[in-house]
mmCIF file of the C-alpha atoms, coordinates in Angstrom:
data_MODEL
# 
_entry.id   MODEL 
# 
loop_
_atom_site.group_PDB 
_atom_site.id 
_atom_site.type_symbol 
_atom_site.label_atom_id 
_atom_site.label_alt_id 
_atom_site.label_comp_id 
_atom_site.label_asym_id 
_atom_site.label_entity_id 
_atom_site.label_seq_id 
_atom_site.pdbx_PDB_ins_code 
_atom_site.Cartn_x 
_atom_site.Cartn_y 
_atom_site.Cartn_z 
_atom_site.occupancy 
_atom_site.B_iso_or_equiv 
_atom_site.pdbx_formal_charge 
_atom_site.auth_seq_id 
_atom_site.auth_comp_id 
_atom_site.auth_asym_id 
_atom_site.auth_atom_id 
_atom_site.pdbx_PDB_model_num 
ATOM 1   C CA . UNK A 1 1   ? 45.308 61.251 -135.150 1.00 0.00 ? 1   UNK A CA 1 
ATOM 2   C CA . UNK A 1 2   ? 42.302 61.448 -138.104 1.00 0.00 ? 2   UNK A CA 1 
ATOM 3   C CA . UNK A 1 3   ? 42.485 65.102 -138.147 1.00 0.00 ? 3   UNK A CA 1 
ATOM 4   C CA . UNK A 1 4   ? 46.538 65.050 -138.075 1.00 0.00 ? 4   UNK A CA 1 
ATOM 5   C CA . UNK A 1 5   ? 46.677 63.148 -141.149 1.00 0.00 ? 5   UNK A CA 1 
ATOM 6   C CA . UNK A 1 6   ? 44.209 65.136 -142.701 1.00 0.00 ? 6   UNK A CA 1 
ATOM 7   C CA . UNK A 1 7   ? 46.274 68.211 -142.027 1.00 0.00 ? 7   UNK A CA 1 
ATOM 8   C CA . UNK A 1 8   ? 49.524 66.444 -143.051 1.00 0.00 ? 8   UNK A CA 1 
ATOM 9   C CA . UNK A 1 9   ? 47.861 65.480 -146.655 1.00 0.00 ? 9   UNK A CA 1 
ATOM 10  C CA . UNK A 1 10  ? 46.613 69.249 -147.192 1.00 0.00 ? 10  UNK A CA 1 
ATOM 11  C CA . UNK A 1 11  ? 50.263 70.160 -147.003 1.00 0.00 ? 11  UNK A CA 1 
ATOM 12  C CA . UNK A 1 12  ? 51.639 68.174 -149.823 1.00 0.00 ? 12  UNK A CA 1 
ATOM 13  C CA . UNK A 1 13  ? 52.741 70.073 -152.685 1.00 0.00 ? 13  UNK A CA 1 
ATOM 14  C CA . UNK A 1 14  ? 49.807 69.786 -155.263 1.00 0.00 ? 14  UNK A CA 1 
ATOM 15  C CA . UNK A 1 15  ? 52.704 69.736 -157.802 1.00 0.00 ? 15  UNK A CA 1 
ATOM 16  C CA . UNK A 1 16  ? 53.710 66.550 -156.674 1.00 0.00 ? 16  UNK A CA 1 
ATOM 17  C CA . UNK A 1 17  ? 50.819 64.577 -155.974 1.00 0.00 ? 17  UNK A CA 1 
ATOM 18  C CA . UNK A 1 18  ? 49.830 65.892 -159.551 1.00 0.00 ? 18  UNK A CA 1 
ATOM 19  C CA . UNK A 1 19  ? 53.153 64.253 -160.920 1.00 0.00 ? 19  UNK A CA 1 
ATOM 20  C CA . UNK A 1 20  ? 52.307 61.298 -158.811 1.00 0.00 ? 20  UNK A CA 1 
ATOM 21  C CA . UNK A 1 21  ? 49.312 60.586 -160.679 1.00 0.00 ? 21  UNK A CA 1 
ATOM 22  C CA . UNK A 1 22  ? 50.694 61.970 -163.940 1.00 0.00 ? 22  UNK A CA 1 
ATOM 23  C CA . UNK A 1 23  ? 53.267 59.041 -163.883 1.00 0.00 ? 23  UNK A CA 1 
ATOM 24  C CA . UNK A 1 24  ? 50.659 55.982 -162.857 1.00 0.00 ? 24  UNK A CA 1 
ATOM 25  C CA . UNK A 1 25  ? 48.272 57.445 -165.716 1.00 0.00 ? 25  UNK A CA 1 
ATOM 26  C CA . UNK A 1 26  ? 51.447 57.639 -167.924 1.00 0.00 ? 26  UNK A CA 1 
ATOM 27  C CA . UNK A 1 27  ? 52.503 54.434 -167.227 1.00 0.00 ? 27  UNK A CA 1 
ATOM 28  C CA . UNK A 1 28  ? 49.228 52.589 -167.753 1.00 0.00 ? 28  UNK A CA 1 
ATOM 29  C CA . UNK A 1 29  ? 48.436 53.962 -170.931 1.00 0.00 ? 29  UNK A CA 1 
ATOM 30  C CA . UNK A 1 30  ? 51.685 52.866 -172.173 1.00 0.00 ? 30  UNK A CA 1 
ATOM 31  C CA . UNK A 1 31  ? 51.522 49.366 -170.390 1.00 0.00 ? 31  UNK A CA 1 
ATOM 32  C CA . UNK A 1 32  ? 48.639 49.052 -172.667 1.00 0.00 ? 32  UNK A CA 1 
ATOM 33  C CA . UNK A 1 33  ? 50.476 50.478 -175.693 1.00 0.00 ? 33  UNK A CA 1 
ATOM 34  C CA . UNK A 1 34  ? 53.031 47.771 -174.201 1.00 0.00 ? 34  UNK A CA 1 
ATOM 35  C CA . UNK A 1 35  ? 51.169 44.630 -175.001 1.00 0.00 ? 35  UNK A CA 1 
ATOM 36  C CA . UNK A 1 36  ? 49.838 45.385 -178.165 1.00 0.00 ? 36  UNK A CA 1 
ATOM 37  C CA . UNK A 1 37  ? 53.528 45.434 -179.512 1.00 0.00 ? 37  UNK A CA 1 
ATOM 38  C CA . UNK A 1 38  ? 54.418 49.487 -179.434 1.00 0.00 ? 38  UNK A CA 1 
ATOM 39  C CA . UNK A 1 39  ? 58.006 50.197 -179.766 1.00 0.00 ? 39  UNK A CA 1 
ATOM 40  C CA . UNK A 1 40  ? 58.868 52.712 -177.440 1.00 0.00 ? 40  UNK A CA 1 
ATOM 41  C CA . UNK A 1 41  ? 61.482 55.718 -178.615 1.00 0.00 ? 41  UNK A CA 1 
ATOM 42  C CA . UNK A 1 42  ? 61.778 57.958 -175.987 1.00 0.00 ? 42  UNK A CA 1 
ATOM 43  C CA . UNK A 1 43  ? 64.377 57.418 -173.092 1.00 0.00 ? 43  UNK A CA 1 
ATOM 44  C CA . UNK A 1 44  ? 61.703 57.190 -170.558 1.00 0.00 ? 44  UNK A CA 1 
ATOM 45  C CA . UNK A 1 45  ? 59.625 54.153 -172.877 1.00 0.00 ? 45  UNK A CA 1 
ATOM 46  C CA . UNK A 1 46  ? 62.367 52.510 -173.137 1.00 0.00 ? 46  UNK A CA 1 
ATOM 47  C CA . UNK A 1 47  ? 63.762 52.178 -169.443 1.00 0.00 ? 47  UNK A CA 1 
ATOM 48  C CA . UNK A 1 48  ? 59.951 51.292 -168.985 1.00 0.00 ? 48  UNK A CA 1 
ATOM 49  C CA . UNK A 1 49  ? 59.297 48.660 -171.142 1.00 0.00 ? 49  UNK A CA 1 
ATOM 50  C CA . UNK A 1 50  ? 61.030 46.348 -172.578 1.00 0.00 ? 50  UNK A CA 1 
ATOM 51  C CA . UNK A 1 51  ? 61.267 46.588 -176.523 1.00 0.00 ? 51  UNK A CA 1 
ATOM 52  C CA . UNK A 1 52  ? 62.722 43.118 -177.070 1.00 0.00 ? 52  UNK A CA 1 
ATOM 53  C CA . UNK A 1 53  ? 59.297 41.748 -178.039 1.00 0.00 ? 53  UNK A CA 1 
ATOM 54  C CA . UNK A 1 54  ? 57.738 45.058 -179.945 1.00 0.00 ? 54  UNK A CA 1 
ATOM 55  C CA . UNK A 1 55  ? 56.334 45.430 -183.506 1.00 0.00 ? 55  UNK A CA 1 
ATOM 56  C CA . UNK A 1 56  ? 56.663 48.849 -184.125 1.00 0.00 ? 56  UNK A CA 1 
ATOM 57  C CA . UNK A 1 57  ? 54.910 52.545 -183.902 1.00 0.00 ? 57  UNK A CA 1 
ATOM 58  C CA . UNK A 1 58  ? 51.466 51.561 -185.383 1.00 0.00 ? 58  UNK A CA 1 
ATOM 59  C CA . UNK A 1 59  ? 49.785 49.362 -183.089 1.00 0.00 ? 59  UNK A CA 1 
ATOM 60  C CA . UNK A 1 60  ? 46.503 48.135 -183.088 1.00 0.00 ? 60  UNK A CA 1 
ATOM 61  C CA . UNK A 1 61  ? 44.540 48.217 -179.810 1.00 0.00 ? 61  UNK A CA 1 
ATOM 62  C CA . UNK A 1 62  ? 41.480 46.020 -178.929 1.00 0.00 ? 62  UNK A CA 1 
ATOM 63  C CA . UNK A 1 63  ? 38.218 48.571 -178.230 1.00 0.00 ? 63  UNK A CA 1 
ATOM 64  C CA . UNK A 1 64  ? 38.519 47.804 -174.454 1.00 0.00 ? 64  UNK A CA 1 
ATOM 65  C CA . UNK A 1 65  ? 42.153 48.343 -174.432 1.00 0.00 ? 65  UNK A CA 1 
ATOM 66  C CA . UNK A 1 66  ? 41.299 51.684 -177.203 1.00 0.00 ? 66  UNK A CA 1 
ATOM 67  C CA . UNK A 1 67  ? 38.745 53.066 -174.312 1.00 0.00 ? 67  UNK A CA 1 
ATOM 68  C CA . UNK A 1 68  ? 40.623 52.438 -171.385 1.00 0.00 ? 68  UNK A CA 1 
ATOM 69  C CA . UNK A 1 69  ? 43.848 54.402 -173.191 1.00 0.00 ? 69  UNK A CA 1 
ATOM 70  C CA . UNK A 1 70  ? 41.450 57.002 -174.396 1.00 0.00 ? 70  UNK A CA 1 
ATOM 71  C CA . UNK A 1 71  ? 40.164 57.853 -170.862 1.00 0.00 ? 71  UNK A CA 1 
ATOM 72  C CA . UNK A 1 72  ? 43.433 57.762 -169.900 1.00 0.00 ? 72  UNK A CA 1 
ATOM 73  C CA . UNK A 1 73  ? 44.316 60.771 -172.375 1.00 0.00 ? 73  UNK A CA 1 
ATOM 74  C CA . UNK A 1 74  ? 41.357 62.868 -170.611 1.00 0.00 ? 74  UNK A CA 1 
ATOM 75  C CA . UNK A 1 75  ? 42.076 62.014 -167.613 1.00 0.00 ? 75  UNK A CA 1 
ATOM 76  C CA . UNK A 1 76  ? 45.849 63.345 -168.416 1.00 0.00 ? 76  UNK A CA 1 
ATOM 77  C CA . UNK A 1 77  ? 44.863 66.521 -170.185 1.00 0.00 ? 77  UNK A CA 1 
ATOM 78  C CA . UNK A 1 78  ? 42.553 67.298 -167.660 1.00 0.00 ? 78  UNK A CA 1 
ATOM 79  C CA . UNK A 1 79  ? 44.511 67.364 -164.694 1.00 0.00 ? 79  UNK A CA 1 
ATOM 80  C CA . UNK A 1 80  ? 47.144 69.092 -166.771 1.00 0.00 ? 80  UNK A CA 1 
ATOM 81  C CA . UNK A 1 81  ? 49.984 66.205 -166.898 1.00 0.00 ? 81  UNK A CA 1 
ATOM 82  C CA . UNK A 1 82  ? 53.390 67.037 -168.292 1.00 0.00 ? 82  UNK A CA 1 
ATOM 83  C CA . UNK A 1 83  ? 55.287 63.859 -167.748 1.00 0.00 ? 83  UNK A CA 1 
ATOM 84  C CA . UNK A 1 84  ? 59.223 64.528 -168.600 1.00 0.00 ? 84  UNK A CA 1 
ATOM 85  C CA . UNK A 1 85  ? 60.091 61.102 -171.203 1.00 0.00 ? 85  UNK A CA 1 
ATOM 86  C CA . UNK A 1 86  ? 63.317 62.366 -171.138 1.00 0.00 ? 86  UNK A CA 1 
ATOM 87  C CA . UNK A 1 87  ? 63.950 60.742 -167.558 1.00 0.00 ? 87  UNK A CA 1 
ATOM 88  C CA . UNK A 1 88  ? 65.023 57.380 -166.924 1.00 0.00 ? 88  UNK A CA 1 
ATOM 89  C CA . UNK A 1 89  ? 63.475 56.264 -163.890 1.00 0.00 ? 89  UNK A CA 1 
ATOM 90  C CA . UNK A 1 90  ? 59.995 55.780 -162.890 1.00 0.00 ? 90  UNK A CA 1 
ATOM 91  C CA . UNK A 1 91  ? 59.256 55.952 -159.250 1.00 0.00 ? 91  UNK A CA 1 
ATOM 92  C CA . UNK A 1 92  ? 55.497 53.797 -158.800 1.00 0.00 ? 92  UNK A CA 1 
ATOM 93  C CA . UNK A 1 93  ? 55.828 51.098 -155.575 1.00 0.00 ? 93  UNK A CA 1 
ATOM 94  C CA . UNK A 1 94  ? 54.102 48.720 -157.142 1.00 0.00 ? 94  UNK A CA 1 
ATOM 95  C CA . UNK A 1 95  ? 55.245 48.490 -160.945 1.00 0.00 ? 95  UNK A CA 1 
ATOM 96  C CA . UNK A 1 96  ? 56.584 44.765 -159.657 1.00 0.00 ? 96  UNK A CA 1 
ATOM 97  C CA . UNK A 1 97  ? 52.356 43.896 -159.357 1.00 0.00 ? 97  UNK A CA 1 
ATOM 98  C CA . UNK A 1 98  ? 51.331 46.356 -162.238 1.00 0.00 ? 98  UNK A CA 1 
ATOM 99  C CA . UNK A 1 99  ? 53.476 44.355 -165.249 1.00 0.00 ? 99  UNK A CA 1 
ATOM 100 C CA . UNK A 1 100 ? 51.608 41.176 -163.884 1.00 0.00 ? 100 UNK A CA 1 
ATOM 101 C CA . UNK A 1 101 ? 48.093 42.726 -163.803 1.00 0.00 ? 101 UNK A CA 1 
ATOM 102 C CA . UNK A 1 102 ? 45.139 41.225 -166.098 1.00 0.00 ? 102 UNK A CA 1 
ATOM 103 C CA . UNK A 1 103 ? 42.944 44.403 -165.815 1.00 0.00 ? 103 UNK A CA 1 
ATOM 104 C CA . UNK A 1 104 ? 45.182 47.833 -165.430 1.00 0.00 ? 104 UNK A CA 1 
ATOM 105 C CA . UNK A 1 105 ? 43.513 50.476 -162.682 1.00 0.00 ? 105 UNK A CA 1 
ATOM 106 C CA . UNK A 1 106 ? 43.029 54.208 -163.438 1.00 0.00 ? 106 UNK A CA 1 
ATOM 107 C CA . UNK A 1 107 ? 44.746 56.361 -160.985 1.00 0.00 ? 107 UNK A CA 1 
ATOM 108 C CA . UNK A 1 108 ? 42.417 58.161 -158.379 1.00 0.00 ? 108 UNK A CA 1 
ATOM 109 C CA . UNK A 1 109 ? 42.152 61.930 -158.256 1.00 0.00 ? 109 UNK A CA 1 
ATOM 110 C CA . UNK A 1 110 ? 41.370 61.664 -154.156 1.00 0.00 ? 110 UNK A CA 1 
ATOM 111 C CA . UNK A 1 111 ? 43.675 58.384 -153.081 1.00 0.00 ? 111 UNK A CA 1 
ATOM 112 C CA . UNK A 1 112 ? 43.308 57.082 -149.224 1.00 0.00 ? 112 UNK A CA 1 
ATOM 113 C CA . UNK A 1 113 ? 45.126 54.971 -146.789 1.00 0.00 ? 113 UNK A CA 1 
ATOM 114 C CA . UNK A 1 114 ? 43.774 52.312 -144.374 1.00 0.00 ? 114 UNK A CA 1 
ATOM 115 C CA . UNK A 1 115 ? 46.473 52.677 -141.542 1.00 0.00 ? 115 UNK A CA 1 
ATOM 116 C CA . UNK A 1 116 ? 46.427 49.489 -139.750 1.00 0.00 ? 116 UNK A CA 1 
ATOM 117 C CA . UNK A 1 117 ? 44.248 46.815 -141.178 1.00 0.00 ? 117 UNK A CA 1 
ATOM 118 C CA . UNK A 1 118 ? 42.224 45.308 -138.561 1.00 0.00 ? 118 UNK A CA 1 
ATOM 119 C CA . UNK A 1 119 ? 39.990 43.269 -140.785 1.00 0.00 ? 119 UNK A CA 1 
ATOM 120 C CA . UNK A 1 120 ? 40.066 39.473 -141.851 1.00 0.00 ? 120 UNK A CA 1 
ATOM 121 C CA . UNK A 1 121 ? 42.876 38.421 -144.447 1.00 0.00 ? 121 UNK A CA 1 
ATOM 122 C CA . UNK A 1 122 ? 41.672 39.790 -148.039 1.00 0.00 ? 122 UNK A CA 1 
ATOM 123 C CA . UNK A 1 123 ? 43.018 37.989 -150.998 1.00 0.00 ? 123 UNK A CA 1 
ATOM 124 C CA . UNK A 1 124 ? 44.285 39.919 -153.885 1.00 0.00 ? 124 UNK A CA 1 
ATOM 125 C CA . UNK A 1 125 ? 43.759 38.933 -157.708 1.00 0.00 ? 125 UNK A CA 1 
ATOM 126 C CA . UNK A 1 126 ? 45.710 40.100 -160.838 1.00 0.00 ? 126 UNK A CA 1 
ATOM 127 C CA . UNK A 1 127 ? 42.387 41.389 -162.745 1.00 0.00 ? 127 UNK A CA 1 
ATOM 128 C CA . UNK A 1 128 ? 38.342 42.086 -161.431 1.00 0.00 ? 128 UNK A CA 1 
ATOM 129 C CA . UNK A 1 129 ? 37.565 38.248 -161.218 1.00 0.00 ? 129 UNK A CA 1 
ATOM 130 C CA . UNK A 1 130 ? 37.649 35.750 -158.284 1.00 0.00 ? 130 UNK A CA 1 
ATOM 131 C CA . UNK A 1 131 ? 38.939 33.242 -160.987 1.00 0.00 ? 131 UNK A CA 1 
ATOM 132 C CA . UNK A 1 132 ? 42.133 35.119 -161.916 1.00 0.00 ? 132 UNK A CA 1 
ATOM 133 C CA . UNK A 1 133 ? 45.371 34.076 -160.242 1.00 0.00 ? 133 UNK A CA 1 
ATOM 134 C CA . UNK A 1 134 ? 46.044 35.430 -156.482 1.00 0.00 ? 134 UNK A CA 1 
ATOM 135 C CA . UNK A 1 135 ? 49.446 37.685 -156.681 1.00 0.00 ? 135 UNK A CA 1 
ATOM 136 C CA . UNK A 1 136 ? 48.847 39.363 -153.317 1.00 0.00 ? 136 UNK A CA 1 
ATOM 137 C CA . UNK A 1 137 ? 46.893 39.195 -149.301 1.00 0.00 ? 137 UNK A CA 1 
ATOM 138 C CA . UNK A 1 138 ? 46.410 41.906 -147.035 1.00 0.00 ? 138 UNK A CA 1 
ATOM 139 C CA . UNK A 1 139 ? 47.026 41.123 -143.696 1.00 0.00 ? 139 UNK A CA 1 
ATOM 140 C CA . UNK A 1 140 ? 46.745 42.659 -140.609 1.00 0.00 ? 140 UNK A CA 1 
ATOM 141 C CA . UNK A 1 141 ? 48.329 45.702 -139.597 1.00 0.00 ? 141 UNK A CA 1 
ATOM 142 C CA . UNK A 1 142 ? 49.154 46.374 -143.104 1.00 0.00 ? 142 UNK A CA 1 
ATOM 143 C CA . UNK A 1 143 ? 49.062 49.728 -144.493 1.00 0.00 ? 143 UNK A CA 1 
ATOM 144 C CA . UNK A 1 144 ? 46.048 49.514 -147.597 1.00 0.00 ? 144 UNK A CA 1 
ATOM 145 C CA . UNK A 1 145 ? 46.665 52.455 -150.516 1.00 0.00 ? 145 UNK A CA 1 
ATOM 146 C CA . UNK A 1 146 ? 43.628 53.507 -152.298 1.00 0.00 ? 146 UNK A CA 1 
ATOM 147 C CA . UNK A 1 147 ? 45.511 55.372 -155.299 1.00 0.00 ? 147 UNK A CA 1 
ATOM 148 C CA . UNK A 1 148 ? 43.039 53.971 -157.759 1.00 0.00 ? 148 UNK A CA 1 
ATOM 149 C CA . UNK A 1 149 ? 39.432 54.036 -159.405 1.00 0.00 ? 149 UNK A CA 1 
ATOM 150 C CA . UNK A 1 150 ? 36.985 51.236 -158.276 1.00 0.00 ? 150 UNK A CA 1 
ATOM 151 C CA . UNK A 1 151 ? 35.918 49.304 -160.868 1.00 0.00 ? 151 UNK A CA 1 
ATOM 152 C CA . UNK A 1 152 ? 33.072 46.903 -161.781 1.00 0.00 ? 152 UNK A CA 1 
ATOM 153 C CA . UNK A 1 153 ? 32.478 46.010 -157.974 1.00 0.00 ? 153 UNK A CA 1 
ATOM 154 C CA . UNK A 1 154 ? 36.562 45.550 -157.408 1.00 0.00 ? 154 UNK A CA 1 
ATOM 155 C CA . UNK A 1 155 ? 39.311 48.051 -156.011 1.00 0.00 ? 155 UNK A CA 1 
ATOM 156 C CA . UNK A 1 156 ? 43.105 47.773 -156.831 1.00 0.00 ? 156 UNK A CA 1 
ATOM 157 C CA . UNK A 1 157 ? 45.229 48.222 -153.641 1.00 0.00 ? 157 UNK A CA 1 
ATOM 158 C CA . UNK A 1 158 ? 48.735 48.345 -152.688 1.00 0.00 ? 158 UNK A CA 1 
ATOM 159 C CA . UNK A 1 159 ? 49.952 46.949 -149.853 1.00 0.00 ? 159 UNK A CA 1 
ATOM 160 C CA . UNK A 1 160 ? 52.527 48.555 -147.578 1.00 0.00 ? 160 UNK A CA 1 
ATOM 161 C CA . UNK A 1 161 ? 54.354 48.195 -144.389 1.00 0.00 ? 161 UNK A CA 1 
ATOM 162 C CA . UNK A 1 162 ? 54.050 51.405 -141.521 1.00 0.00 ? 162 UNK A CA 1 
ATOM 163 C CA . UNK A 1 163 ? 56.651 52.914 -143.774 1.00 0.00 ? 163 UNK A CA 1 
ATOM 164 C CA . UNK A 1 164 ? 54.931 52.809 -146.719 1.00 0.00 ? 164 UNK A CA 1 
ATOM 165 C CA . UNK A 1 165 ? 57.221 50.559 -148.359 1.00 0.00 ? 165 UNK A CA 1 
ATOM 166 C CA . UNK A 1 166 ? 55.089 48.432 -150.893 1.00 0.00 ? 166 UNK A CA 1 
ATOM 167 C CA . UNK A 1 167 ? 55.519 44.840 -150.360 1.00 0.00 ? 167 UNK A CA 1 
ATOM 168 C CA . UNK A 1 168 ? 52.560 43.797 -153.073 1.00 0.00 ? 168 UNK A CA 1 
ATOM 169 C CA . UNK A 1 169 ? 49.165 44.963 -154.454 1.00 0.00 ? 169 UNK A CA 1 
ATOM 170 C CA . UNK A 1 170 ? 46.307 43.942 -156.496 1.00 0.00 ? 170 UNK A CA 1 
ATOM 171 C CA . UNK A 1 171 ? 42.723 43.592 -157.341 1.00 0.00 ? 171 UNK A CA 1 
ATOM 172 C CA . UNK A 1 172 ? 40.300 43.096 -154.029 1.00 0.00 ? 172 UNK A CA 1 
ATOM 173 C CA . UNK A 1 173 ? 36.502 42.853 -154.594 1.00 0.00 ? 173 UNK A CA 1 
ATOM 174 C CA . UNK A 1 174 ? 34.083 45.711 -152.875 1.00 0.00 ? 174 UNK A CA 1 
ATOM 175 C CA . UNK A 1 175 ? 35.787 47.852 -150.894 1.00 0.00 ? 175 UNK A CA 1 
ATOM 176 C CA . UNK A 1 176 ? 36.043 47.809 -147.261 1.00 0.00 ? 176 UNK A CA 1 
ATOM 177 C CA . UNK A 1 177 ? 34.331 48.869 -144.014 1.00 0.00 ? 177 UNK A CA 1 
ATOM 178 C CA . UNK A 1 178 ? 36.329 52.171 -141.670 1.00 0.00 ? 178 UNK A CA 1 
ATOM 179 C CA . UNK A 1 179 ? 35.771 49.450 -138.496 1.00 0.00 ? 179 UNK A CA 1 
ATOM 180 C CA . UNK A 1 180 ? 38.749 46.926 -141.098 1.00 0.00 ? 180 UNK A CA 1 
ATOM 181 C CA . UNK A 1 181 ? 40.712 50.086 -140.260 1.00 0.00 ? 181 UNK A CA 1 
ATOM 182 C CA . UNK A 1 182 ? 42.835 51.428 -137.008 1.00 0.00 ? 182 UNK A CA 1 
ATOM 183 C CA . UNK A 1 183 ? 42.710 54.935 -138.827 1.00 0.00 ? 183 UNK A CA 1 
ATOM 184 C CA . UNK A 1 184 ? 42.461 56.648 -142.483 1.00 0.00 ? 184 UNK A CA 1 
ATOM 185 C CA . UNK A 1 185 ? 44.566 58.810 -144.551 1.00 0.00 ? 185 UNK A CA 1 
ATOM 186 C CA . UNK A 1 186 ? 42.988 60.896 -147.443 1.00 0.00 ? 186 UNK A CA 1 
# 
């Protein structure tokens, strides 16, 4: 089954797992763009965000929130991303978890799957801190995505059913173990 999936993944269009990633860097740069008041012009911004609240063009950005959007921008030229702003419709699972977020994840250049958590119930936080509100669990059988950097210690996950249908996400601490997992994808 291991070596199936492995297969299956080497035959996705590299265009569109690029895009894939293009669009979740894209969109977290701009989250963070977001909440320091930018008012978004292009089509894309726009059905994105919500301008109600904005400022304007020149925003100022906190040096965490400065660094985080600056790695962003290498991590974007690097791999080459061309995202179209013209379009109206951004297609990430788990936007519904990423607006509520504390600390935003960087997408992953290699992402993996746990198919079939076998593991103990994990809690999931909104930011990298046991303190910070709970906004999702993963359960078992669940379907874990690994689409994202670790950071400090933590891992943001999205949760899925069989179908890959995101039903919630968020911040776990460490990572986990391949026995908390019936099989992997990636």
């Amino acid at each position: 089954m291991r070596t199936f999936l492995y297969l299956l993944l080497a035959l996705i269009p590299t265009a569109a797992a690029a895009s894939d990633g293009c669009h979740d860097l894209w969109f977290t740069r701009n989250l963070i763009m977001d909440r320091a008041g930018y008012c978004f012009g292009s089509a894309f911004g726009k059905a994105t965000f919500d301008n109600s609240d904005c400022t304007g063009k020149s925003v100022s950005l906190d040096p965490g929130s400065k660094r985080l959007a600056d790695r962003i921008r290498s991590l974007e030229k690097q791999y080459g991303c061309s995202v179209d702003t013209g379009s109206t419709q951004l297609d990430l699972g788990d936007l519904f978890v990423r607006f509520r977020l504390v600390d935003l994840p960087v997408a992953e250049e290699f992402p993996a799957g746990c198919l079939g958590w076998l593991g103990p119930q994990i809690q999931l936080h909104t930011g990298r801190d046991p303190n910070l509100p709970v906004i999702g669990r993963i359960g078992r059988g669940d379907y874990v995505g690994f689409f994202h950097v670790p950071d400090g210690g933590w891992t943001y996950v999205t949760v899925a059913d069989p179908d890959w249908a995101v039903k919630g996400g968020g911040w776990m601490p460490g990572g986990i173990d391949d026995a908390d997992c019936r099989d992997w994808a990636g």
